[in-house]
C-alpha positions, 0 to 999 in steps of 0.5 A: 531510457527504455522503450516504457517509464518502468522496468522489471525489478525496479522498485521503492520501498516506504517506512510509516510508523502506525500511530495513534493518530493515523488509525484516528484520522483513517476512522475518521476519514473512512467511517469505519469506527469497528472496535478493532481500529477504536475500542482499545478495552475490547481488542485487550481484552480476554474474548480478543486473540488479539493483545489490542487494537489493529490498523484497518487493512485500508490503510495500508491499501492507502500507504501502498497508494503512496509507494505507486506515487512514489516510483512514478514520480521519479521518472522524468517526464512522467506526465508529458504525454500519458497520465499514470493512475492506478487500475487497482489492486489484487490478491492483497492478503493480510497475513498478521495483524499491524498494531498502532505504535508498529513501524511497518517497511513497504516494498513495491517491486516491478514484476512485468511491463506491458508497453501494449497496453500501457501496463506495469504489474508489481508486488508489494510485501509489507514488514513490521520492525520484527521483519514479519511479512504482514501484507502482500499485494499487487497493484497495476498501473496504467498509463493513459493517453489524451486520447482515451 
C-alpha cells in the first residue's frame, strides 16, 4: 500500500438513469420545486430552449457525493485511524442540460495527494448516453484524524 489510501490516476466511475422519480424526490427533499425540475408544460413549451424538463444541478452534486463514497470505501482499513469526509467541491460547471429519462456515466478521477495535509483533489466528467460531456467538477477529500 502506499504511503496515502489514494494515488494519482486512481478512479471510479457511476451509472444512474435520471428518472422521473429521482428529480420528485430530489424537489422534494430540497424544496426546490423550480418549473425547470416540475412544470413539464413550461420547459415544452415554445418560450423554453429547452424540449422539456431538466435535472437540478444538485443532483448530480449529490451522485458525484456517491462516487467519493465509492472510492473510499474500497481501500481497506479506511476508517482505522482518520475518517474520510468531503471539504467540498469546485469549478463545477453545467455544460449541457440533463433531461429525466437520460443515463448519465460519473467519472471521478485521482488528480494530486497530498499526504501533509491529508488531501486528495480529483476531477469528475459527467456523460449522458449520447457521450456528451454535461458536468465537470472537482471535489477535495480529506482525512481527519481523532485528534482534530
Amino acid at each position: 500500500m502506499s504511503s496515502f489510501y489514494l494515488k494519482p490516476g486512481d478512479e471510479v466511475t457511476l451509472q444512474r438513469d435520471v428518472t422521473e422519480a429521482a428529480v420528485s424526490a430530489f424537489a422534494e427533499l430540497s424544496g426546490d420545486h423550480s418549473p425547470n425540475h416540475v412544470n413539464e408544460d413550461v420547459m415544452a413549451g415554445e418560450a423554453s430552449a429547452y424540449s422539456g424538463r431538466i435535472a437540478h444541478g444538485a443532483l448530480l452534486v449529490a451522485y458525484m457525493s456517491a462516487c467519493s463514497t465509492k472510492i473510499v470505501e474500497r481501500v481497506p482499513g479506511v476508517r482505522a485511524t482518520e475518517t474520510p469526509v468531503s471539504l467540498g467541491y469546485d469549478r463545477i460547471r453545467y455544460l449541457k442540460p440533463v433531461y429525466i429519462g437520460d443515463s448519465i456515466e460519473l467519472r471521478y478521477k485521482v488528480r494530486t495527494v497530498d499526504a501533509e495535509t491529508r488531501r486528495a483533489l480529483s476531477g469528475i466528467e459527467i456523460t449522458n448516453q449520447k457521450g456528451e460531456l454535461v458536468c465537470v467538477g472537482e471535489h477535495i477529500l480529506k482525512w481527519v484524524s481523532p485528534q482534530v
